[in-house]
C-alpha positions in Angstrom: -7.8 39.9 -27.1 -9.3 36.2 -28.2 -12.7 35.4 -26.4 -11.1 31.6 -25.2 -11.0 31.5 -21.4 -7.5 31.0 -20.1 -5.8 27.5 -20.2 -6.4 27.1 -16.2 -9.8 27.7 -16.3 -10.4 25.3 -19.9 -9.2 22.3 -17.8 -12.0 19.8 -16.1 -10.9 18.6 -12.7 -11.0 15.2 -14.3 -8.7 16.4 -17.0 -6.7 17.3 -14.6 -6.7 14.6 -12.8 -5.6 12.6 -15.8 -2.6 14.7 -16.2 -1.5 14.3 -12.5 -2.0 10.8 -12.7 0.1 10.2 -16.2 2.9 12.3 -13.9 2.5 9.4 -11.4 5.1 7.1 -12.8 4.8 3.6 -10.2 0.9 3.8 -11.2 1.4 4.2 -15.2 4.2 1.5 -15.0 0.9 -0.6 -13.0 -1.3 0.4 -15.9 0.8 -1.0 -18.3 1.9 -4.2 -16.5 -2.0 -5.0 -15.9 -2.9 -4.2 -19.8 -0.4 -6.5 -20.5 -1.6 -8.8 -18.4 -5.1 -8.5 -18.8 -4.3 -8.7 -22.8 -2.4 -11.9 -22.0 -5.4 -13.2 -20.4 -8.4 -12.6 -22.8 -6.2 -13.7 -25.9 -5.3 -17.1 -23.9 -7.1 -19.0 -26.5 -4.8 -17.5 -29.1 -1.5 -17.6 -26.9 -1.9 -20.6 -25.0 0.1 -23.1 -26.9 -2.2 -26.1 -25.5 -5.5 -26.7 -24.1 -5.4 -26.2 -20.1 -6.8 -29.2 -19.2 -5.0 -31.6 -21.6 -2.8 -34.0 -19.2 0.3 -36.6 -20.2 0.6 -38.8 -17.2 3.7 -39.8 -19.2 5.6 -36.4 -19.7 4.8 -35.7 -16.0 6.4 -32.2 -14.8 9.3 -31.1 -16.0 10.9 -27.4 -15.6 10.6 -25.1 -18.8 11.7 -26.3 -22.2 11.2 -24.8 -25.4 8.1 -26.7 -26.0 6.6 -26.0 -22.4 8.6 -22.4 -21.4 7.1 -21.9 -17.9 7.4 -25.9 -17.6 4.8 -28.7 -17.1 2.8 -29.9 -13.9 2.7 -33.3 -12.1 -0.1 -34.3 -14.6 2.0 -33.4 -17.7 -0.4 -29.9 -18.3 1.4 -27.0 -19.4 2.3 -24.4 -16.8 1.7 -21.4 -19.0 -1.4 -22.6 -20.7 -2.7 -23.1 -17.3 -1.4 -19.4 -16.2 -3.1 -17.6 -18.9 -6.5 -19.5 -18.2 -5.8 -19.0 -14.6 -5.4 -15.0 -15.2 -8.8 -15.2 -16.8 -10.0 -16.3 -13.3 -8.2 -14.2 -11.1 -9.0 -11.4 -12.9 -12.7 -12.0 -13.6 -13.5 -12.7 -9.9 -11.2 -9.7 -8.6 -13.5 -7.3 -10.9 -17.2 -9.0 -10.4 -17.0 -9.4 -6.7 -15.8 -5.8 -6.2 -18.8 -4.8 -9.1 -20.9 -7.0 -6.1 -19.3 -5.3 -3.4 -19.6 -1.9 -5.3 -23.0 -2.1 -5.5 -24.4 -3.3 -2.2 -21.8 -0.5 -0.6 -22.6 2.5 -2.6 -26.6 1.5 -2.0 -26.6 1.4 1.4 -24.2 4.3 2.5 -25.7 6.6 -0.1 -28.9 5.9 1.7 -27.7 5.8 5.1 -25.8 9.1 4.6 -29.2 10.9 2.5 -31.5 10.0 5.2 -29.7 10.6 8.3 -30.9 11.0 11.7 -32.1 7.9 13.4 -32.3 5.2 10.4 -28.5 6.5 9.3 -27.9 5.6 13.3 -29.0 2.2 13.2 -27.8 1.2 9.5 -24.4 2.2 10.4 -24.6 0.0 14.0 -25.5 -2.9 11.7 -22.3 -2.2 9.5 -20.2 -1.6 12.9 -21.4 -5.5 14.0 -20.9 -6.9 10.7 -17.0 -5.7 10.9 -16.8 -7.7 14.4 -17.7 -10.9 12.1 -14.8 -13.0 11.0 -15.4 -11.6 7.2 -12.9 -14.8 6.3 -14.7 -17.2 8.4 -18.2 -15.8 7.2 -17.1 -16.0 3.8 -15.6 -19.8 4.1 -19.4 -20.0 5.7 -20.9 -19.4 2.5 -19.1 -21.3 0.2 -20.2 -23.9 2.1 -23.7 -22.7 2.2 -24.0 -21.8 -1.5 -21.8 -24.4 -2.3 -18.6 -24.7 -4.7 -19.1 -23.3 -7.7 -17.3 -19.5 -9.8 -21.0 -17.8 -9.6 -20.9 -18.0 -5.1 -17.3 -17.0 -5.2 -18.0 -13.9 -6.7 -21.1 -13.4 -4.4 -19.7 -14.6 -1.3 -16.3 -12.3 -2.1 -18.1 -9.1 -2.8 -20.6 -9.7 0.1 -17.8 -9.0 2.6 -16.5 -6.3 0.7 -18.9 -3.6 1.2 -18.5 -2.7 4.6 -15.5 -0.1 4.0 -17.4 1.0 0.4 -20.8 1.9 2.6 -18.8 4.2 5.5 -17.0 5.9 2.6 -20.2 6.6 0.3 -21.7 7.5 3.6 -19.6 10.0 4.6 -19.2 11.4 1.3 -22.7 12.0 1.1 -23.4 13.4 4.9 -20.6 16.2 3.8 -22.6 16.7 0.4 -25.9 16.5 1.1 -25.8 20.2 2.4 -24.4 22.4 -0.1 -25.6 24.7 -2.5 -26.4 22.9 -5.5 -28.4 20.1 -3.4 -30.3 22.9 -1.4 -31.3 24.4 -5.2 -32.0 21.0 -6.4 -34.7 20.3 -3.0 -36.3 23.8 -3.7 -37.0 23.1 -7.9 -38.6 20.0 -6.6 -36.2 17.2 -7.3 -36.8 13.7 -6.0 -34.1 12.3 -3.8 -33.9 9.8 -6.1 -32.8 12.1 -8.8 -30.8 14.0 -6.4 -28.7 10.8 -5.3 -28.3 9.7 -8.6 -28.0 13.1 -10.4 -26.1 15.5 -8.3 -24.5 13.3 -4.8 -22.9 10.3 -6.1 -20.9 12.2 -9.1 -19.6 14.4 -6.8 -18.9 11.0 -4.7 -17.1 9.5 -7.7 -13.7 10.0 -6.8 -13.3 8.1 -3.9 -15.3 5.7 -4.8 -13.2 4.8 -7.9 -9.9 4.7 -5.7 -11.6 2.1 -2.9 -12.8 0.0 -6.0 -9.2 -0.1 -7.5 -8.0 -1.2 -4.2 -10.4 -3.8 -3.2 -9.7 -5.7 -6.6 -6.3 -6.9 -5.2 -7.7 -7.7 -1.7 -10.3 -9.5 -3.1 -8.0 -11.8 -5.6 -5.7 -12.7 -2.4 -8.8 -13.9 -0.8 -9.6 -15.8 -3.6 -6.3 -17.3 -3.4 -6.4 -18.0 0.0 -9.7 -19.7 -0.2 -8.4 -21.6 -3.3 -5.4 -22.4 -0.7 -8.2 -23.9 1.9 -9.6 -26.2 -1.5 -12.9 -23.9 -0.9 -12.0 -21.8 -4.5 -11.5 -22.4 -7.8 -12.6 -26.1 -8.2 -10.4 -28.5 -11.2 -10.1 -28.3 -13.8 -10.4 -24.8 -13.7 -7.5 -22.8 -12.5 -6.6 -19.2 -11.2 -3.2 -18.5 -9.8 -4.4 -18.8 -5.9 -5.0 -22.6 -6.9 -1.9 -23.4 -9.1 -0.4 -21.4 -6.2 -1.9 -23.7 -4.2 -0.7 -26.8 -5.9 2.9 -25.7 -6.4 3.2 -25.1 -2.8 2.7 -29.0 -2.3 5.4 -29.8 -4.8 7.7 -26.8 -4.2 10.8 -28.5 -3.1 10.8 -30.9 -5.7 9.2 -28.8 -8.6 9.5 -25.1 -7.8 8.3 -23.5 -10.8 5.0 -24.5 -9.9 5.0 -21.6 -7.2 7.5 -19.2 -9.0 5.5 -18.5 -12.3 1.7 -18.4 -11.0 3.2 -17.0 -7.3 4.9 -14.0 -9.5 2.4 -13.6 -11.7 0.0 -12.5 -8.9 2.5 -10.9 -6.9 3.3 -8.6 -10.1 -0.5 -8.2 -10.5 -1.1 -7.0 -7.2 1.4 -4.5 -6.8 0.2 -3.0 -9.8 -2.8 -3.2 -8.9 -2.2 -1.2 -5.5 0.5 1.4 -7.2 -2.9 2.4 -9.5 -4.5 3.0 -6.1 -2.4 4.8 -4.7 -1.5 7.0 -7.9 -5.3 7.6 -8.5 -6.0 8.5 -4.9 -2.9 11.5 -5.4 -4.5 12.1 -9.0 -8.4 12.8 -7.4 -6.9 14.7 -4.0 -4.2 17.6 -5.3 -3.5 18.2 -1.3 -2.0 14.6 -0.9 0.3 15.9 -3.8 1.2 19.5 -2.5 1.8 18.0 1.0 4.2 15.7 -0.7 
């Protein structure tokens, strides 16, 4: 008899994770629709047949040709130049204002939840009046504030974001903080610094990972909403919220304007959400077996 453990007891949970979540077909067929798109996105300079902000007031817009295949805009700019700039955008402020929003979250409800007692009690309150806030309104607010520019989109984004992030870490941590391997670490004289770091938020990661896959397409609609309100994305920059924007203007006289930047984040964000969902199955094997 061979000395190797068997098979079942080999496997990490992560491992097995993994293997759950490559069973998950809608979230592998997100995976691969994002790559692509993220690919498309960060070889735009290669791809994109034009500079996005060349204009020909002359050529004006016209639907898609061989020359221009996803068609030119009322300033003569090519629509699919503009698209793979635009993903650049989208994408860049979906990830750093949920990087923002992860960071203020996990913070404060790891310490609210390691603490406890009283200051847990009045942190939380604070989080509990911040949801009453319009978080739309507050963060219209602070693009005004901060004023219009890519950096205070990402902060003003990910500073609304971190409500949901804190009550999770929270939680996670108040159901931690009292098993066995914390209660070993307090009595061999850990910090709780290193026992935060160390032993509660790995155990934390799970959830964690699922909320920050999910806030990446709720943050990119806001950003298209805002770009909507003229408050995003300022020209000649684009993302797909502001060519969104623009082709509604124009879409009963030019509708590719909306169809190819509208899809193109409609596509992205159920993707986005199918990964969500198929990692939250992967990381909680009951949500599977009640299934």
């Amino acid at each position: 008899m061979s000395g190797r453990l068997p098979h079942s007891f080999e496997v990490s949970p992560w491992h097995d994770a993994l293997h759950r979540l490559r069973r998950n077909r809608p979230a592998m067929a997100g995976l691969a629709l994002l790559l692509v798109f993220v690919a498309a996105a960060f070889l735009a300079a290669w791809i994109a047949p034009y500079p996005y902000d060349k204009t020909d007031l002359r050529h004006g817009a016209k639907p898609p040709t061989s020359q221009h295949l996803l068609g030119t805009d009322e300033l003569g700019r090519d629509l699919l130049t503009r698209t793979l700039y635009g993903a650049q955008i989208s994408f860049a402020v979906g990830i750093l204002a949920t990087l923002v929003s992860l960071t203020i979250g996990v913070t404060y409800g790891s310490l609210a939840g390691y603490v406890g007692g009283r200051v847990d009690h009045v942190m939380m309150r604070i989080v509990d009046i911040l949801y009453g806030l319009p978080f739309m309104f507050f963060v219209i607010l602070l693009m005004v504030v901060l004023g219009r520019n890519i950096l205070n989109l990402f902060i003003a984004l990910g500073a609304v974001q971190w409500l949901t992030m804190a009550r999770i870490v929270r939680g996670q941590i108040l159901s931690l903080r009292s098993r066995e391997f914390v209660l070993s670490a307090h009595a061999m004289g850990a910090s709780p610094r290193r026992i935060l770091v160390r032993h509660l938020l790995p155990n934390a990661l799970g959830p964690i990972v699922v909320y920050a896959t999910l806030t990446v397409p709720a943050v990119m609609l806001e950003e298209a909403f805002l770009s909507f309100l003229g408050l995003g994305v300022q020209p000649p920059m684009a993302s797909w919220g502001s060519l969104a924007s623009e082709g509604a203007a124009a879409m009963e006289v030019y509708p590719w304007l909306i169809i190819f930047p509208g899809s193109a984040l409609t596509v992205t964000l159920l993707s986005l959400n199918f990964l969500g969902d198929g990692l939250r199955d992967a990381l909680d094997p009951q949500v599977t077996a009640r299934r």
